[in-house]
Backbone as a ProteinNet text record, in pm:
[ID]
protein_1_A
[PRIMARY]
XXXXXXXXXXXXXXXXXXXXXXXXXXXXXXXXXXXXXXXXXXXXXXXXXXXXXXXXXXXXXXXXXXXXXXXXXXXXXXXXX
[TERTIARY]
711.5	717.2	766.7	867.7	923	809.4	868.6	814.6	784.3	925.6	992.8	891.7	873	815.9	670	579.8	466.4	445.6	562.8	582.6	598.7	658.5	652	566.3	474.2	328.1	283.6	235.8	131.8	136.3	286.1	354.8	330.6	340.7	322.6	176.8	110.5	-45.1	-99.3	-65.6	-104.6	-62.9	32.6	98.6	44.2	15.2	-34.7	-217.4	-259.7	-398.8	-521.3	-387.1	-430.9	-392.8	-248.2	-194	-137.9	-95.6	-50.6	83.9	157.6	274.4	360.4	506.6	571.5	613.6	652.8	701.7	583.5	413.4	313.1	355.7	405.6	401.1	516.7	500.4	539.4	483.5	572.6	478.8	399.1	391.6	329.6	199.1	205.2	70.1	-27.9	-141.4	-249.6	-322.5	-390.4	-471.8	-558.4	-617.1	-798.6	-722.5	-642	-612.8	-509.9	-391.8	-248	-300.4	-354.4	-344.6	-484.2	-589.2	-721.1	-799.2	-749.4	-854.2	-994	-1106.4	-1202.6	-1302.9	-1384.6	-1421.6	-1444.6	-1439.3	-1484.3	-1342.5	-1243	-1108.9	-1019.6	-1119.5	-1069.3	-1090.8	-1219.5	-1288.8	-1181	-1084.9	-969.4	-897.6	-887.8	-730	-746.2	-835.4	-869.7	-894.6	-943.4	-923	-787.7	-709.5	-569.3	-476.8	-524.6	-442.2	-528.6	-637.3	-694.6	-600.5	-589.3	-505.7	-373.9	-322	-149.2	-97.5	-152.7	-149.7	-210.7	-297.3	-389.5	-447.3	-564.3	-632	-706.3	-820.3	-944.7	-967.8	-971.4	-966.2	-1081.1	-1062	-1195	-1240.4	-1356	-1391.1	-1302.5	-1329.5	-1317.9	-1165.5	-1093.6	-959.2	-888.2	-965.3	-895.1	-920.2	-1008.8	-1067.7	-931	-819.1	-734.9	-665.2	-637.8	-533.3	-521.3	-462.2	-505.1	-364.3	-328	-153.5	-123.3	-47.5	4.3	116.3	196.4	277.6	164.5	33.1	-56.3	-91.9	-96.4	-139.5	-63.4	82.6	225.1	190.4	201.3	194.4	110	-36.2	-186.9	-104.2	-146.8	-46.5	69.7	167.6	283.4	246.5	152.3	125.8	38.5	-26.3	-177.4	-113.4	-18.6	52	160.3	195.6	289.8	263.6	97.7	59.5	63.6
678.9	675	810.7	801.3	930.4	985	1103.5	1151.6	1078.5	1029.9	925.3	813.3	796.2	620.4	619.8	800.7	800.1	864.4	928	963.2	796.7	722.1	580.3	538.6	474.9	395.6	483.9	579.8	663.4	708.3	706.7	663.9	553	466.3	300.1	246.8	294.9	292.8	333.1	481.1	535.1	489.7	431	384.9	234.7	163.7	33.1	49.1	97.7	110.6	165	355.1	428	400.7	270.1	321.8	438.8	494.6	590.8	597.3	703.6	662.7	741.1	662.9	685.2	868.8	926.6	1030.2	1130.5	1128.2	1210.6	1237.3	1137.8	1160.7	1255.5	1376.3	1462.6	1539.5	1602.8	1676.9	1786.5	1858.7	1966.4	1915.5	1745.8	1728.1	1758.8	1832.2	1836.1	1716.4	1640.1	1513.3	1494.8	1640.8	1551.1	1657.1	1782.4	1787.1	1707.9	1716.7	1648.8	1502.9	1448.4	1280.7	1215	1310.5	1263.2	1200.1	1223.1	1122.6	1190.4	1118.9	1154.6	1143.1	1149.3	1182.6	1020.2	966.8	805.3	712.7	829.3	774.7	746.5	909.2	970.1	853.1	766.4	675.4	566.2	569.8	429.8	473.6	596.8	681.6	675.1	716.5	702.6	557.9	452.8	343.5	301	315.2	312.7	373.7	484.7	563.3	509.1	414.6	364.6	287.1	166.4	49.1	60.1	154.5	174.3	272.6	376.8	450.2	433.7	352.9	351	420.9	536.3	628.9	622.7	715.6	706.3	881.5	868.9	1034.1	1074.3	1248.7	1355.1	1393.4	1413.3	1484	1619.4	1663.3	1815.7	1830.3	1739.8	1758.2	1759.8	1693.3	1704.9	1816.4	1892.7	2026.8	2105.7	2101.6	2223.5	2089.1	1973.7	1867.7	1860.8	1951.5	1927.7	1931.5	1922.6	1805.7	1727.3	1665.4	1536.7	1563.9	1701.9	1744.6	1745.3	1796.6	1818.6	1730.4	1607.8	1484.1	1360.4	1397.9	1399.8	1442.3	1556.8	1641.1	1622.3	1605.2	1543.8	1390.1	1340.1	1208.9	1221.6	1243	1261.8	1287.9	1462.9	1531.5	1444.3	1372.7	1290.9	1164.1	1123.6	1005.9	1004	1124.4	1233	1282.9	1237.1	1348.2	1316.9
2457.6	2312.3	2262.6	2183.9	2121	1994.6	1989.2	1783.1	1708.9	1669.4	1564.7	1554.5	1683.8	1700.1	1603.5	1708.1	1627.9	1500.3	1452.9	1307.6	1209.5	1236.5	1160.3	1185.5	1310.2	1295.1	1193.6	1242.9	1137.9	981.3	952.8	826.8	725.8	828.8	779.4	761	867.7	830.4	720.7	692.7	595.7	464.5	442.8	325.7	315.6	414	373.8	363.4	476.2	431	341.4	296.9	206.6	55.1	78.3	-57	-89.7	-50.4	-56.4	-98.9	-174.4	-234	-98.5	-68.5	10.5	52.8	-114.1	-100.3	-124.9	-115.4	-64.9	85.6	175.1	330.4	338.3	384.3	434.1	549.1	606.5	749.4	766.2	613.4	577.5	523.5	454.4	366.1	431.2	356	410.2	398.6	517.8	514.9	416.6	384.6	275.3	136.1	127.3	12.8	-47.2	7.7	-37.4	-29.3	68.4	61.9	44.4	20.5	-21.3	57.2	199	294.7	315.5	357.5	318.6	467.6	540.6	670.4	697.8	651.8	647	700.1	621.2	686.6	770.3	854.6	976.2	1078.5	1044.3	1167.2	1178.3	1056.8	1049	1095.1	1066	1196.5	1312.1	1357.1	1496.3	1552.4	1465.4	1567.3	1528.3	1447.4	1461.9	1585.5	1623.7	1723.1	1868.9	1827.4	2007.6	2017.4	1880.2	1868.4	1902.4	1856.9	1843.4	1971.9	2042.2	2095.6	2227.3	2286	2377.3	2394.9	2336.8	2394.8	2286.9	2338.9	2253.5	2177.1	2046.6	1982	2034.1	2068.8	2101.9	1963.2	1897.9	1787.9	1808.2	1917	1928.6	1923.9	1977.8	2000	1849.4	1758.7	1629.5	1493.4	1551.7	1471.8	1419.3	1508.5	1441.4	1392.6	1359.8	1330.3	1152.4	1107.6	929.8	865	913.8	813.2	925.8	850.4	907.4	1041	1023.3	1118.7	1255.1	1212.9	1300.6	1407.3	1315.2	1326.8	1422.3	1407	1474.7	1633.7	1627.1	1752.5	1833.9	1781.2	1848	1944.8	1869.5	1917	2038.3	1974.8	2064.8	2226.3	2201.1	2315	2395.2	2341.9	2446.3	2487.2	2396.3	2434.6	2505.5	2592.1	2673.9	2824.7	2795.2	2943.5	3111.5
[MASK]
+++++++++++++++++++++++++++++++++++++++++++++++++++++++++++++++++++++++++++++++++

């Protein structure tokens, strides 16, 4: 799976499940300031990325993950190794 691939799931998720308006998603947004997600949300991201990604999120692994570029890269790299 390329970037791209997991830059659009996670795109598309966010825009259908958050509502979210298309042009908030950027790779700089910050998750809970710029796009308002809230710790309750995180638990939908993460079973999104078991679902879509095959692997299961670490709490710990996502401590430094706070924009969406972040969020990109997390992904990519675990879905890489």
């Amino acid at each position: 799976m390329n970037r791209e691939e997991v830059v659009q799931i996670i795109n598309n998720f966010l825009i259908e499940e958050f509502e979210l308006n298309p042009e908030q998603i950027t790779p700089e947004a910050s998750l809970k300031d710029d796009l308002g997600l809230e710790s309750l949300d995180f638990v939908d991201i993460a079973v999104v990325i078991e679902k879509e990604f095959k692997f299961k999120v670490k709490g710990e692994e996502m401590v430094d993950v706070r924009n969406l570029n972040d969020l990109y890269d997390y992904i990519f790299k675990t879905v890489n190794k």
